[in-house]
C-alpha positions, -999 to 999 in steps of 0.1 A, spaced: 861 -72 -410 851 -84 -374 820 -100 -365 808 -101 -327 792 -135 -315 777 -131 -284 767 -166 -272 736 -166 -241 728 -204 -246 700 -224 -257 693 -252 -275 716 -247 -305 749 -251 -278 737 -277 -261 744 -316 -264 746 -352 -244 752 -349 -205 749 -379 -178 714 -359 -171 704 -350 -205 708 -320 -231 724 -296 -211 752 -268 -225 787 -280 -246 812 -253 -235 826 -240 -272 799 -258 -297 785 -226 -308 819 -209 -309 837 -233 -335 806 -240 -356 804 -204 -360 842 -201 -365 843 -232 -386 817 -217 -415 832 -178 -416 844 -165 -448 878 -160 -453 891 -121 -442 865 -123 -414 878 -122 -376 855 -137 -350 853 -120 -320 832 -140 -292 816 -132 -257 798 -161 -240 777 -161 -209 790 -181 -180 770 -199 -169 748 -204 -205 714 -202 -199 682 -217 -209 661 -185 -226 634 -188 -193 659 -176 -173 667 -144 -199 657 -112 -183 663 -71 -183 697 -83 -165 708 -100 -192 699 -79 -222 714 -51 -208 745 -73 -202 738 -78 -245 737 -43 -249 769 -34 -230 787 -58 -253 773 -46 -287 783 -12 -276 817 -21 -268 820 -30 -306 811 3 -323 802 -7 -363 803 -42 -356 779 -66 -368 765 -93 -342 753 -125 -340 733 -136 -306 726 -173 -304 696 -175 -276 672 -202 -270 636 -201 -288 617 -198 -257 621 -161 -248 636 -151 -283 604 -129 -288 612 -111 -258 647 -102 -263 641 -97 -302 621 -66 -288 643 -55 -262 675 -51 -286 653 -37 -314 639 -15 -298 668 -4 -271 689 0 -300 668 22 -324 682 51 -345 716 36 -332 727 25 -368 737 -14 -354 734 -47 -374 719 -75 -352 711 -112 -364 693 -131 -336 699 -170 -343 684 -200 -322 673 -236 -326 648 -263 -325 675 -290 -321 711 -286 -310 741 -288 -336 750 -318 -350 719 -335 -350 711 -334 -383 681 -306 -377 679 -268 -380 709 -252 -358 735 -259 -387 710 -238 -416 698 -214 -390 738 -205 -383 742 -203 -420 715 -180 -427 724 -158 -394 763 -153 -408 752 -144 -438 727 -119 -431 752 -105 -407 777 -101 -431 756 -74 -453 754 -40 -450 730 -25 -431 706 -14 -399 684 -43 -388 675 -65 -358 664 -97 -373 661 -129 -364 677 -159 -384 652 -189 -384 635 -218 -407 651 -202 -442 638 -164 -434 653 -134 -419 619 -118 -400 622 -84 -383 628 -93 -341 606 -62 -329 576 -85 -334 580 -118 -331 559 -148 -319 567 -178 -314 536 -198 -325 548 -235 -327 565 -253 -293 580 -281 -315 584 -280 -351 613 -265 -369 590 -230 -386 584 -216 -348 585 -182 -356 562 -154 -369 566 -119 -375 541 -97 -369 548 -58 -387 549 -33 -355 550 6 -356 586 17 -367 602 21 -332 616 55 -323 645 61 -302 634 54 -269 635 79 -232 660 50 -222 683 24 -237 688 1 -208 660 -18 -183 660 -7 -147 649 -19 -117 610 -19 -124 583 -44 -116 562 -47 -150 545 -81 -162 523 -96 -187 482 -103 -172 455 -117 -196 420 -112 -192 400 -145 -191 360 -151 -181 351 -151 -145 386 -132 -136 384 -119 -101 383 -83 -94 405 -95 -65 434 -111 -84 438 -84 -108 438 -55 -81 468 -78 -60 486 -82 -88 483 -43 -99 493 -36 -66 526 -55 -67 531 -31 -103 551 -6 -115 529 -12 -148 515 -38 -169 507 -49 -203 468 -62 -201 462 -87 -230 423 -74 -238 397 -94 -259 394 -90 -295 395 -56 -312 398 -40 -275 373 -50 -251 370 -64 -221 340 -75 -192 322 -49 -177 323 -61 -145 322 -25 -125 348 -39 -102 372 -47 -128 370 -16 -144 376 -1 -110 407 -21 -101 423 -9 -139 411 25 -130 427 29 -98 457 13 -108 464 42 -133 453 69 -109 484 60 -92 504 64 -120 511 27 -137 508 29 -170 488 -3 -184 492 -13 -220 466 -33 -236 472 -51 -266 448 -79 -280 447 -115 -271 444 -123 -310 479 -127 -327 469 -104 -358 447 -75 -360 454 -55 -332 432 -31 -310 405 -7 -323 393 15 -299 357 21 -301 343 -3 -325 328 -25 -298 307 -3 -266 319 -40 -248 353 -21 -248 337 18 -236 346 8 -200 378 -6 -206 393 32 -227 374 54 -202 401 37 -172 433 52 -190 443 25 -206 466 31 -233 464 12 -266 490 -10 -279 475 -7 -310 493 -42 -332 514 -44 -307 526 -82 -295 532 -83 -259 564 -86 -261 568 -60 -277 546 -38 -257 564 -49 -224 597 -34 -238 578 -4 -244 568 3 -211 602 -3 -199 614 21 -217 595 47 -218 
């Protein structure tokens, strides 16, 4: 049996340089190598240069992609720092959907051999990816969670992640991320109408992060600014601000305006998770 690690960087591979952590060229390879059950052939594919997750974008998971699809029926292993794990846990589960593939994301809060959480965190991501099965998961704190929805809630301790149940994803229109200008905007007191119409302008689409339950100011020129950003065909995605719950249309009038502009609801969706959505659609 083979098993694909695809190595991005992160924290996990990194260690002592004249100018601080920075990457350790073949750390992540050899622990991996070092704790594989006998009968089990390692196949790598590592990033050069490694990169810190804020630099992970549509480039790169595409670049993921590619690779798992070069190993038909192979289960993977992608060790990726914490900071934008959320982003590409949705991107693979969702790009690779109805595709029958066997994923196990795996990060860490401090690098290997430091006596912290890369060493279980590899253990736990081996194992999982060593069972049978269709999943994209992420390996992290003692607990395999789903990677479609995750959040990272906690900058510094060891239990950063949280999984938040999405809607099943279907097979998406596409299962790669093209050259479109989409981004995450938050709605916050005393926005102005001004900044949110410049930065629709510069859009393909956007995910809105709403108030609550789904609602939103009723500032008229707000409302206009959503409005005529969808009359020119970008699709905007709102999903709550609030980490649980999700959106209810209708159960507030505060949120009347905000539905009447086209907006479509991300119902539980994080915004991760809806991002990826409008990318592929």
């Amino acid at each position: 049996m083979r098993l694909l690690l695809i190595h991005t960087g992160g924290t996990i591979g990194m260690g002592d340089t004249p100018h601080g952590l920075g990457p350790v060229d073949g750390l992540v390879e050899a622990a991996v190598e070092a704790r594989l059950p006998g009968g089990i052939r390692l196949t790598t594919r590592v990033f050069a240069p490694l990169l810190d997750s804020a630099d992970v974008g549509p480039a790169h998971w595409n670049r993921m992609l590619d690779l798992i699809d070069d190993h038909p029926g192979t289960p993977v292993i992608v060790t990726h720092g914490t900071d934008t794990m959320a982003f590409t846990g949705a991107a693979l589960s969702q790009a690779l959907a109805g595709l029958g593939r066997h994923v196990v994301l795996c990060g860490a809060m401090q690098p290997l051999g430091r006596g912290g959480d890369a060493e279980d965190n590899l253990d736990l991501a081996i194992n999982a990816a060593l069972r049978p099965g269709e999943a994209v998961m992420l390996a992290f704190a003692g607990r395999l969670m789903p990677a479609e929805g995750l959040v990272k809630h906690d900058s510094q301790g060891a239990d950063s992640f949280r999984a938040i149940p999405q809607t099943p994803a279907c097979p998406p229109r596409r299962r790669r991320f093209g050259d479109r200008r989409l981004a995450v905007l938050s709605l916050s007191p005393g926005m102005p109408a001004a900044m949110l119409r410049a930065s629709l302008a510069e859009l393909d689409g956007a995910v809105l992060r709403v108030f609550g339950s789904g609602t939103a100011m009723a500032d008229p020129e707000v409302l206009a600014a959503l409005s005529a950003a969808v009359q020119a065909g970008k699709r905007i995605r709102a999903v709550s601000q609030c980490e649980q719950g999700g959106l209810i249309p209708g159960s507030y009038a505060a949120g009347a305006g905000l539905w009447s502009c086209g907006v479509e609801n991300g119902g539980t969706e994080t915004p991760e998770a809806a991002l990826i959505r409008l990318w592929l659609g």
